[in-house]
PDB file of N, CA, C and O in Angstrom, chain B, residues numbered from 101:
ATOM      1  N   UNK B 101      74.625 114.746 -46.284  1.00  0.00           N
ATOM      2  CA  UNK B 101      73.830 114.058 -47.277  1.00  0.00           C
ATOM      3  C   UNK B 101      74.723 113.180 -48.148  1.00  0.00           C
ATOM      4  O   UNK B 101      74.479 111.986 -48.322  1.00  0.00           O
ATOM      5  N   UNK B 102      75.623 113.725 -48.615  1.00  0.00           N
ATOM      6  CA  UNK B 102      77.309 113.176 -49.214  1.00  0.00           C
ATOM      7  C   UNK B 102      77.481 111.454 -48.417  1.00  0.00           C
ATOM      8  O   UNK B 102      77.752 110.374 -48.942  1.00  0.00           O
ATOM      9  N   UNK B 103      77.224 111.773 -47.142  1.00  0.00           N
ATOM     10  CA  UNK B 103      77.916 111.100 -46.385  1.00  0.00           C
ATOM     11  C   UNK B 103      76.746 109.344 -46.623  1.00  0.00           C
ATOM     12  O   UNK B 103      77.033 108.220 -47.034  1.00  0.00           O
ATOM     13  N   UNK B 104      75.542 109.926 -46.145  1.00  0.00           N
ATOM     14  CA  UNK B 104      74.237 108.993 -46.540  1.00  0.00           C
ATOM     15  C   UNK B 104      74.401 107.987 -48.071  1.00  0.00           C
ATOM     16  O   UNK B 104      74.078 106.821 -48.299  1.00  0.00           O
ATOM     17  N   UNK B 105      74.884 108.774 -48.712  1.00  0.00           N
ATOM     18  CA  UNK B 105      74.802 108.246 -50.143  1.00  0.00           C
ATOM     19  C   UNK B 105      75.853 107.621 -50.598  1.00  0.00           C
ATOM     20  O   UNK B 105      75.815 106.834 -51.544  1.00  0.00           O
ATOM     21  N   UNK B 106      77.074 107.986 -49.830  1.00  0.00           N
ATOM     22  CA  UNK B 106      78.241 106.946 -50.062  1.00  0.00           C
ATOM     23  C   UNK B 106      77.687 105.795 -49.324  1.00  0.00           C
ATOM     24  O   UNK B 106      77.815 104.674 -49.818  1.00  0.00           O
ATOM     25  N   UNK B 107      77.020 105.968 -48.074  1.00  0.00           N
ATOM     26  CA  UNK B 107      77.135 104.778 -47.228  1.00  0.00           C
ATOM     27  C   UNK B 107      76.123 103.987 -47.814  1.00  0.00           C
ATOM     28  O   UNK B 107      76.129 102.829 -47.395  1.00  0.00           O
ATOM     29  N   UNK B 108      75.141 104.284 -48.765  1.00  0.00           N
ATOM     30  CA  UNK B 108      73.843 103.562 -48.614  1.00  0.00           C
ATOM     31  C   UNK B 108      74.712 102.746 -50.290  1.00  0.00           C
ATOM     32  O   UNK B 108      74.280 101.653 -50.656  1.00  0.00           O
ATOM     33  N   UNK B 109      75.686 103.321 -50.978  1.00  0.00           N
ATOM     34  CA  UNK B 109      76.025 102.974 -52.055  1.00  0.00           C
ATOM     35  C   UNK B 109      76.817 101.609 -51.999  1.00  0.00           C
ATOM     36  O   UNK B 109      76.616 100.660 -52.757  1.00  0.00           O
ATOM     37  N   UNK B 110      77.828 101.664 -50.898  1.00  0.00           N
ATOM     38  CA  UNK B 110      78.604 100.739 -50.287  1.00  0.00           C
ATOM     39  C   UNK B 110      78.315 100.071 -49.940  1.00  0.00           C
ATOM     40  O   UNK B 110      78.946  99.014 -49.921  1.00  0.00           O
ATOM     41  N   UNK B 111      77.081 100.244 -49.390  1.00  0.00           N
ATOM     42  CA  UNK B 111      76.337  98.880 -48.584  1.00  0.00           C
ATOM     43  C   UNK B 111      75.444  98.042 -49.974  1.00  0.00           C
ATOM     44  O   UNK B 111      75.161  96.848 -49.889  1.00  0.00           O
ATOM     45  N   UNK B 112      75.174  98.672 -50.896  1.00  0.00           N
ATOM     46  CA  UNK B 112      74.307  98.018 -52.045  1.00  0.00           C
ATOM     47  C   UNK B 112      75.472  97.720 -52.879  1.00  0.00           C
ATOM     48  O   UNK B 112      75.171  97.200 -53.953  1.00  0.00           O
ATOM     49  N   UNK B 113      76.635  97.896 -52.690  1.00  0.00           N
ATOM     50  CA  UNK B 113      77.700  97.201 -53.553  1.00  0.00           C
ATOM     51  C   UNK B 113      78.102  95.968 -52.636  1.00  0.00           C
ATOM     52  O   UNK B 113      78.358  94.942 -53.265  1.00  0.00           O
ATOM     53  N   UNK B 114      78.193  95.904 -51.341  1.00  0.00           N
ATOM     54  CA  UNK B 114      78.731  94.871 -50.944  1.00  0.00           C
ATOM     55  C   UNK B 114      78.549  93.739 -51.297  1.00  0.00           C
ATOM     56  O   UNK B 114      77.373  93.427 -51.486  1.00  0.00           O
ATOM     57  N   UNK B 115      79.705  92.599 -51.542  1.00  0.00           N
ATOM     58  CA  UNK B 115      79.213  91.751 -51.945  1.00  0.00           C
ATOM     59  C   UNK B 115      79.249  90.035 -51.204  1.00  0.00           C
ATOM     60  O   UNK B 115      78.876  90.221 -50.046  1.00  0.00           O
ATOM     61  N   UNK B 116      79.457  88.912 -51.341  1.00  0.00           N
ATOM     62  CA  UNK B 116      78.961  87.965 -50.401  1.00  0.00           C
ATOM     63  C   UNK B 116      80.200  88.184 -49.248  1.00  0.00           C
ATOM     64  O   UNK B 116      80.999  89.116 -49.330  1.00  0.00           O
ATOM     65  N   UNK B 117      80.217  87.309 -48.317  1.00  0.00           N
ATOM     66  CA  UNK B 117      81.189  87.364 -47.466  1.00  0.00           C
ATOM     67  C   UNK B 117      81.896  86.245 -47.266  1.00  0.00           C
ATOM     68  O   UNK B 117      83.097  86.302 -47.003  1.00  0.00           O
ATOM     69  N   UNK B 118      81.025  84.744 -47.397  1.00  0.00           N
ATOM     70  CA  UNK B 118      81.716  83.682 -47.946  1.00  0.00           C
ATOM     71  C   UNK B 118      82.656  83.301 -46.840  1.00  0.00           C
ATOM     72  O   UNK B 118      83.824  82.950 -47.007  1.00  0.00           O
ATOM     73  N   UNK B 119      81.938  83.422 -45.525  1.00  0.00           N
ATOM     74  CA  UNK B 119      82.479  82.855 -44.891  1.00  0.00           C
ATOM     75  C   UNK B 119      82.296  81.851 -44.004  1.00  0.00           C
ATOM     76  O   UNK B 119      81.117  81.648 -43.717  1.00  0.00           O
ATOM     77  N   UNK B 120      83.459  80.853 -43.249  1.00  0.00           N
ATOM     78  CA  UNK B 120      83.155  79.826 -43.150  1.00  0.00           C
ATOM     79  C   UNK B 120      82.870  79.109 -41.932  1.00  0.00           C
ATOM     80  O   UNK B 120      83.835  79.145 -41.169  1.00  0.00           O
ATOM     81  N   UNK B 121      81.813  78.426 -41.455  1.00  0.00           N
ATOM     82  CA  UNK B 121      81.414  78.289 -39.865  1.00  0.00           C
ATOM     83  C   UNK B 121      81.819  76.923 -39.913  1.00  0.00           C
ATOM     84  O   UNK B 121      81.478  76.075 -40.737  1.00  0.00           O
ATOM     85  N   UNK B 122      82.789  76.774 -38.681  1.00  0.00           N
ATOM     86  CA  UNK B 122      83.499  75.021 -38.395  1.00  0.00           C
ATOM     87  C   UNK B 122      82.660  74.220 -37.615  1.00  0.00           C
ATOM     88  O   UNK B 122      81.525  74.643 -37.400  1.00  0.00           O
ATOM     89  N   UNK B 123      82.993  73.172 -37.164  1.00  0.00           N
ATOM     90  CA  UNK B 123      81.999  72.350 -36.767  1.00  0.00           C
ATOM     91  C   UNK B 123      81.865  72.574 -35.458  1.00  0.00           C
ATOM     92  O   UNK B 123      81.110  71.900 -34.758  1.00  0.00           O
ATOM     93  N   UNK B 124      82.575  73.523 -35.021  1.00  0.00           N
ATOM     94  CA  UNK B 124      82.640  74.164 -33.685  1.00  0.00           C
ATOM     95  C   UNK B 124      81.526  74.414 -32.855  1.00  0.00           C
ATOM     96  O   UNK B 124      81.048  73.824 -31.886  1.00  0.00           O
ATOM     97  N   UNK B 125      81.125  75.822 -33.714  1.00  0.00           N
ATOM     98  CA  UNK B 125      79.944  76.428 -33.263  1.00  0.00           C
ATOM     99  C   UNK B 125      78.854  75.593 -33.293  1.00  0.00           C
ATOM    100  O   UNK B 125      77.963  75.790 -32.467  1.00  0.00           O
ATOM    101  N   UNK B 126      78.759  74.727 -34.062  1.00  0.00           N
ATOM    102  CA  UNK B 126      77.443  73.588 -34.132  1.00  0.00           C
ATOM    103  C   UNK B 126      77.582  72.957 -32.461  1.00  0.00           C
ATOM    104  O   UNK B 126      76.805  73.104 -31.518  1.00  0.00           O
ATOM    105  N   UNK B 127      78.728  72.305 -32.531  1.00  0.00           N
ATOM    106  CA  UNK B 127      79.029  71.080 -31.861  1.00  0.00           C
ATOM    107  C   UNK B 127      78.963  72.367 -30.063  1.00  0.00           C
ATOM    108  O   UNK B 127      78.634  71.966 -28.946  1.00  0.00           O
ATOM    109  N   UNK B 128      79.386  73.821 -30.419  1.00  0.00           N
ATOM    110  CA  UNK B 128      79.000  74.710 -28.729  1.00  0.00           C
ATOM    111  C   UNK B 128      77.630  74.593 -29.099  1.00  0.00           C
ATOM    112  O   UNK B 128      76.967  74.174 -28.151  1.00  0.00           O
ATOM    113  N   UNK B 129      77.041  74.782 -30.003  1.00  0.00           N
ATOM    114  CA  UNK B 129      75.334  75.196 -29.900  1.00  0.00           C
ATOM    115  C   UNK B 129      74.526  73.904 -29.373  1.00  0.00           C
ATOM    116  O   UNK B 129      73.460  74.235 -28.854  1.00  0.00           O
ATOM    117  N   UNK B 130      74.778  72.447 -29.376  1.00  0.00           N
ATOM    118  CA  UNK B 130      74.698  71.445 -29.568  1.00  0.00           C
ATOM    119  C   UNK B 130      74.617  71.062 -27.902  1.00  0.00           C
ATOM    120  O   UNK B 130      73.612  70.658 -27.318  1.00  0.00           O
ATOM    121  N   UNK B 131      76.339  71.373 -27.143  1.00  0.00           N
ATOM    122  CA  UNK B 131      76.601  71.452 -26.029  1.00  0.00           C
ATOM    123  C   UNK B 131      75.568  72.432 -25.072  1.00  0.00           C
ATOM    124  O   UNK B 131      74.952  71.992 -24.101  1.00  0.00           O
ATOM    125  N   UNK B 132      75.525  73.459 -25.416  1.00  0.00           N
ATOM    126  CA  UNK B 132      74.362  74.359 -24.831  1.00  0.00           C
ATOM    127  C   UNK B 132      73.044  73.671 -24.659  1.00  0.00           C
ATOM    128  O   UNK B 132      72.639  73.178 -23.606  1.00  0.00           O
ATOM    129  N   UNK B 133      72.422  73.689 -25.803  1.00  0.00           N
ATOM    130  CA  UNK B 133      71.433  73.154 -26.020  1.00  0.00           C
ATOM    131  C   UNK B 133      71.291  71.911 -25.246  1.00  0.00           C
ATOM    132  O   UNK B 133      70.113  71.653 -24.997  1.00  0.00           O
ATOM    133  N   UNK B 134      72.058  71.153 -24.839  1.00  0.00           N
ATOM    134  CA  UNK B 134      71.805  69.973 -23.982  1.00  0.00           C
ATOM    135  C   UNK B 134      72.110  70.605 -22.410  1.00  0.00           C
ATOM    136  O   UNK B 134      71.360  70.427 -21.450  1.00  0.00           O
ATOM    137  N   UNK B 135      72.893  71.080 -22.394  1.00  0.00           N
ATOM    138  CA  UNK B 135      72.967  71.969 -20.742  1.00  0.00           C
ATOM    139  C   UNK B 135      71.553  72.445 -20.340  1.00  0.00           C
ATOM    140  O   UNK B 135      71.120  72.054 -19.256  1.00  0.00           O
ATOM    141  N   UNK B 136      70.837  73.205 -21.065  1.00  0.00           N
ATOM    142  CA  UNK B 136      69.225  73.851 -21.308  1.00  0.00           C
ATOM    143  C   UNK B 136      68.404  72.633 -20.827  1.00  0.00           C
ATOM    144  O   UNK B 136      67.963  72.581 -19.679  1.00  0.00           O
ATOM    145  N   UNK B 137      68.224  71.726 -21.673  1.00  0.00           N
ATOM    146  CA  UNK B 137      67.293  70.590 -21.745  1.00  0.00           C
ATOM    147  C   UNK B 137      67.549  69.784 -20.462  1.00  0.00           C
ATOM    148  O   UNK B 137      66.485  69.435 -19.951  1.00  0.00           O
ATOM    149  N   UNK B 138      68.564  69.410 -19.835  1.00  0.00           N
ATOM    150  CA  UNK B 138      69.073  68.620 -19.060  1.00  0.00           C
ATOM    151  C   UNK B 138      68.512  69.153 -17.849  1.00  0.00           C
ATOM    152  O   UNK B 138      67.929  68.437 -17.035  1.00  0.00           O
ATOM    153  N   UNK B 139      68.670  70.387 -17.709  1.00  0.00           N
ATOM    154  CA  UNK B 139      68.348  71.577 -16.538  1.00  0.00           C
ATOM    155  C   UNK B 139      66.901  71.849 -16.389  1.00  0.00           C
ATOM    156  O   UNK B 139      66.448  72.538 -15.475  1.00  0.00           O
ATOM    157  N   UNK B 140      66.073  71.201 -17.459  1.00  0.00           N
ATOM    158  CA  UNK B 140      65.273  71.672 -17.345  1.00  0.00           C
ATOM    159  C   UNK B 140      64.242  70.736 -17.227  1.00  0.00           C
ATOM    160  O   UNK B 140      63.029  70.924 -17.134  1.00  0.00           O
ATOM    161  N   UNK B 141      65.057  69.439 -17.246  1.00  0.00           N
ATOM    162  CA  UNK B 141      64.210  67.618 -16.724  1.00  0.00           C
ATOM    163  C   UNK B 141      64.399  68.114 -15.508  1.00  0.00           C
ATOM    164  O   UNK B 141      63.443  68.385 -14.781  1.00  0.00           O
ATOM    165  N   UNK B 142      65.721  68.300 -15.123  1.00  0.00           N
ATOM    166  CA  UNK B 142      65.883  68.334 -13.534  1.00  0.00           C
ATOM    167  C   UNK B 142      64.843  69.409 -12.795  1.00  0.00           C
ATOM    168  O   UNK B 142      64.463  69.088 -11.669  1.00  0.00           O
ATOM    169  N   UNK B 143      64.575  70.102 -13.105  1.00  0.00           N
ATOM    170  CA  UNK B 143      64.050  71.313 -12.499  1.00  0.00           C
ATOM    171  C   UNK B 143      62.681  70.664 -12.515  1.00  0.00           C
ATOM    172  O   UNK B 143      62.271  70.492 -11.368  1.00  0.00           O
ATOM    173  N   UNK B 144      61.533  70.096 -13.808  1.00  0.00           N
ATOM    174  CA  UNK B 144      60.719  69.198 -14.330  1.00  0.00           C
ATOM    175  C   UNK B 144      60.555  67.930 -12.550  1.00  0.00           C
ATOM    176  O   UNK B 144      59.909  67.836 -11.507  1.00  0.00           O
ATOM    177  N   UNK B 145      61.193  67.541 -12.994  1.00  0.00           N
ATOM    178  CA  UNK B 145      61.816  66.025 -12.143  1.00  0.00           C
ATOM    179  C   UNK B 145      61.328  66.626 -10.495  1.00  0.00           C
ATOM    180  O   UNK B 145      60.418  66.182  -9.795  1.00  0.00           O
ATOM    181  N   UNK B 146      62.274  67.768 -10.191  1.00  0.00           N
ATOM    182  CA  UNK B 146      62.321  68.096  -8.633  1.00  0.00           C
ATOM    183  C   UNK B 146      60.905  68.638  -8.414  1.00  0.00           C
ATOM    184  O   UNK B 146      60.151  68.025  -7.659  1.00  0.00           O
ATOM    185  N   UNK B 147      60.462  69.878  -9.105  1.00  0.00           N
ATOM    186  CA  UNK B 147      59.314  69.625  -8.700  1.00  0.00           C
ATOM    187  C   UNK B 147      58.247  68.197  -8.477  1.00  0.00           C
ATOM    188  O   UNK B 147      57.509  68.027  -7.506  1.00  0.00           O
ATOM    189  N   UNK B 148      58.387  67.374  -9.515  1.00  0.00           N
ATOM    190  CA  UNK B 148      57.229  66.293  -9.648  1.00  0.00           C
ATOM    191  C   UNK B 148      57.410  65.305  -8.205  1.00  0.00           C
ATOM    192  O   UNK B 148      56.522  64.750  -7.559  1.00  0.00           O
ATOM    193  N   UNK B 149      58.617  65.314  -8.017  1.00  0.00           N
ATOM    194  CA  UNK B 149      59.055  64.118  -7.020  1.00  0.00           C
ATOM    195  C   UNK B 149      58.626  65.116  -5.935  1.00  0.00           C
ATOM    196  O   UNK B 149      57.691  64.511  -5.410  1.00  0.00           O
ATOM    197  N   UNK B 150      58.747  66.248  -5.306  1.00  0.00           N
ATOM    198  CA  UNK B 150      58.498  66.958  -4.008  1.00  0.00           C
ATOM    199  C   UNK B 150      57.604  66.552  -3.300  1.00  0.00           C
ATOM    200  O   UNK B 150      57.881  66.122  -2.181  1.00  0.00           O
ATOM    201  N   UNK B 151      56.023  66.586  -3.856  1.00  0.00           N
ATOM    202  CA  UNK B 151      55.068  65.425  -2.835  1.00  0.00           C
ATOM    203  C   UNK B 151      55.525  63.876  -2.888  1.00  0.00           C
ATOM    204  O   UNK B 151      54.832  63.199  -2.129  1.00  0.00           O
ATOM    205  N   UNK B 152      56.159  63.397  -3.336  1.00  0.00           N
ATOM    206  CA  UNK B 152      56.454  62.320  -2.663  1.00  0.00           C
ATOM    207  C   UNK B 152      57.816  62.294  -1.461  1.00  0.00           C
ATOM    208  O   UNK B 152      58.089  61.969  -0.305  1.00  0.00           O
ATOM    209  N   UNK B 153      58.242  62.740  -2.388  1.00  0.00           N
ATOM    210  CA  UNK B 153      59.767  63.117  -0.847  1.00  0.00           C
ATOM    211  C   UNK B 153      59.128  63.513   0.448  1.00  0.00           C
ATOM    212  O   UNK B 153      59.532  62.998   1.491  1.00  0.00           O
ATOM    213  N   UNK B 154      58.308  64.256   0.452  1.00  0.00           N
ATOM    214  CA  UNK B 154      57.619  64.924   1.488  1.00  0.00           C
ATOM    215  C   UNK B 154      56.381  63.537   2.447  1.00  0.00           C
ATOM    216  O   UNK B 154      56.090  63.386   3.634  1.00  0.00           O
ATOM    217  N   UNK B 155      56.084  62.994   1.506  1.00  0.00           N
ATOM    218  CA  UNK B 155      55.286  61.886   2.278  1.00  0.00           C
ATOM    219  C   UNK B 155      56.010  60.779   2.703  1.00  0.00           C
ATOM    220  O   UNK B 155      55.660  60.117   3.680  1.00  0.00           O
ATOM    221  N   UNK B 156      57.121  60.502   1.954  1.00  0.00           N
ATOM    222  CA  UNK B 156      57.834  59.642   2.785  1.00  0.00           C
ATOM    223  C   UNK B 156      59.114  59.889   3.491  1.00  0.00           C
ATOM    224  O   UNK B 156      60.032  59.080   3.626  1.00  0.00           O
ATOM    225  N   UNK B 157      59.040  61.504   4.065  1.00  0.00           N
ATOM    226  CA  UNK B 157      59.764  61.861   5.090  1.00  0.00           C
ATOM    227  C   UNK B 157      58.769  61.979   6.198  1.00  0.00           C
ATOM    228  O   UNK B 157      59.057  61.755   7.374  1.00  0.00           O
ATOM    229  N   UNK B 158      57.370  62.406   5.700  1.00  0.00           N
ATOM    230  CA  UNK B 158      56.425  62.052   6.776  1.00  0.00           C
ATOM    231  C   UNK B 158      56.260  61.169   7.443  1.00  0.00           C
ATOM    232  O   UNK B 158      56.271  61.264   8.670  1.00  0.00           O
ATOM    233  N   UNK B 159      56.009  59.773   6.626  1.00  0.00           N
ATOM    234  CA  UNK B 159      56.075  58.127   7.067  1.00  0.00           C
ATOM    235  C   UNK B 159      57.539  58.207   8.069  1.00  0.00           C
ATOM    236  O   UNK B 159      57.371  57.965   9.264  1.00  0.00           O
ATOM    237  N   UNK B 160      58.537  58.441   7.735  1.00  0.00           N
ATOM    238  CA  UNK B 160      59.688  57.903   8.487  1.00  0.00           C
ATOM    239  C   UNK B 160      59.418  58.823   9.580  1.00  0.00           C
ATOM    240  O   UNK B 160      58.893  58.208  10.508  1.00  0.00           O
ATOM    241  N   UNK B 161      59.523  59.653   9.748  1.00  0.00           N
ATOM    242  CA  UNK B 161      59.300  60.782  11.022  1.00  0.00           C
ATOM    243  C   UNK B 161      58.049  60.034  12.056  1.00  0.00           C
ATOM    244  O   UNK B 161      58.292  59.767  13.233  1.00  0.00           O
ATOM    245  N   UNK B 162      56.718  59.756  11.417  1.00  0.00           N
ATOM    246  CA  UNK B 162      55.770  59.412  11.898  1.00  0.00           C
ATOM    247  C   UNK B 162      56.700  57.727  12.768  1.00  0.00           C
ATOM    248  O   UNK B 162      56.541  57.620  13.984  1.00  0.00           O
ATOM    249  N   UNK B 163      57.119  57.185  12.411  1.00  0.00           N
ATOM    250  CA  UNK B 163      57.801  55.445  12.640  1.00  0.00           C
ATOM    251  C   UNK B 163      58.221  55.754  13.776  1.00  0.00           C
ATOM    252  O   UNK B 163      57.691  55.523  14.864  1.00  0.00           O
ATOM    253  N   UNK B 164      59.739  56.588  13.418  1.00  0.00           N
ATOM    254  CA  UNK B 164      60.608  57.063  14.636  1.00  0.00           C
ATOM    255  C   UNK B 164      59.629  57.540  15.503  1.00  0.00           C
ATOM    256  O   UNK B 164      59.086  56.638  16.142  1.00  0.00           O
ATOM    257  N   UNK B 165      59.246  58.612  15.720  1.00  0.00           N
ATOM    258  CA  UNK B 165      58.055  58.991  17.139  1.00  0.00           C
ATOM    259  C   UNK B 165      57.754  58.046  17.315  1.00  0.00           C
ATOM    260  O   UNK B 165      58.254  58.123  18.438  1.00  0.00           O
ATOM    261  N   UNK B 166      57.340  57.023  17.300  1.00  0.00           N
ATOM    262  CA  UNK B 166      55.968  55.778  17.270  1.00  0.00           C
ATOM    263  C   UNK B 166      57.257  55.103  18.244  1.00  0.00           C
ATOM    264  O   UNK B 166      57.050  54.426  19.251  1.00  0.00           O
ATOM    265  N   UNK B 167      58.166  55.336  17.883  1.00  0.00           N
ATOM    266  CA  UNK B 167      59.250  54.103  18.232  1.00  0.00           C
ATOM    267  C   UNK B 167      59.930  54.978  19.453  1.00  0.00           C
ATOM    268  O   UNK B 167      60.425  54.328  20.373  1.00  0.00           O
ATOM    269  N   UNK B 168      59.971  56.147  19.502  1.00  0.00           N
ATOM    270  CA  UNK B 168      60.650  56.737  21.177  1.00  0.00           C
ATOM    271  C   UNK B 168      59.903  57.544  21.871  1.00  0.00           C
ATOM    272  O   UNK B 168      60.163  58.439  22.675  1.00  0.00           O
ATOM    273  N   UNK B 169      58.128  56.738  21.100  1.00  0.00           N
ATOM    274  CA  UNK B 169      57.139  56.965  22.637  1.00  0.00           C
ATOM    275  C   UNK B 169      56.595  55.764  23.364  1.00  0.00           C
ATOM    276  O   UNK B 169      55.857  56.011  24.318  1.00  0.00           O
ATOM    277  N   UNK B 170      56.838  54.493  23.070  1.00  0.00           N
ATOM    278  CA  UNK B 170      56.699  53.017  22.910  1.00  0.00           C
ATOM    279  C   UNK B 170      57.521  52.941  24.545  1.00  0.00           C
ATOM    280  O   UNK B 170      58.520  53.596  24.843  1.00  0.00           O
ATOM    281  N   UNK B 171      56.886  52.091  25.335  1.00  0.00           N
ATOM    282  CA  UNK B 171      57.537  52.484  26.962  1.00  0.00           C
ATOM    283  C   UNK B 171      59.341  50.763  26.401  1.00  0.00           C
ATOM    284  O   UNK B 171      59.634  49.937  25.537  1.00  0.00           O
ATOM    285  N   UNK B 172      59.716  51.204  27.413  1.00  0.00           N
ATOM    286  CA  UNK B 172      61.434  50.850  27.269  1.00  0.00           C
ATOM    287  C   UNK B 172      61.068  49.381  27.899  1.00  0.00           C
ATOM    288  O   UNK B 172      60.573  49.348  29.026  1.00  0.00           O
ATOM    289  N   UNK B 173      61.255  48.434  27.338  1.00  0.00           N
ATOM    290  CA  UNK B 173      61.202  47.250  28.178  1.00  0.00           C
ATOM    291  C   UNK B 173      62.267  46.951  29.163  1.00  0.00           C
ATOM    292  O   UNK B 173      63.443  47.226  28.923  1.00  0.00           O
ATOM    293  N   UNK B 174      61.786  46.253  30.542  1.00  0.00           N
ATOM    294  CA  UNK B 174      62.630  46.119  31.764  1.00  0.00           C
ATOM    295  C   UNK B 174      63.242  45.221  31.867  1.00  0.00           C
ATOM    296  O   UNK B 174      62.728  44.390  32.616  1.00  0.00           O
ATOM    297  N   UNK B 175      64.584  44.822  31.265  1.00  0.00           N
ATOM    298  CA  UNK B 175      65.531  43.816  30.801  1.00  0.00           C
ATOM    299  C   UNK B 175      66.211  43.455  32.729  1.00  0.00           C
ATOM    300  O   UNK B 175      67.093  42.619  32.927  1.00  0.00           O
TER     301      UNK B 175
END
């Protein structure tokens, strides 16, 4: 109980800590924060573009066949 009442005393005496954050941690939080966002157009981006990638790998696929079922002209 001794033990409770020093600690709860110490902690209501403590006083500021006054200490000091450099432009560091801003400028990592800053860096992060754009790693996040960046990652997350891209991710945004890849999905949105997928039906189109996909239709115009269709178109080209569809060309080529078209083009090596076409009979060989007799030169």
């Amino acid at each position: 109980m001794l033990r409770v009442l020093l600690f709860l005393l110490l902690v209501s005496v403590a006083g500021d800590a006054q200490a000091y954050i450099g432009p560091g941690a801003g400028i990592g939080f800053l860096g992060s924060l754009w790693a996040w966002l960046v990652g997350f157009l891209v991710v945004i981006a890849a999905i949105l573009f997928w039906p189109i990638r996909w239709f115009l790998r269709r178109l080209r696929s569809g060309r080529s066949a078209a083009k090596s079922n076409a009979p060989a002209s007799a030169d």
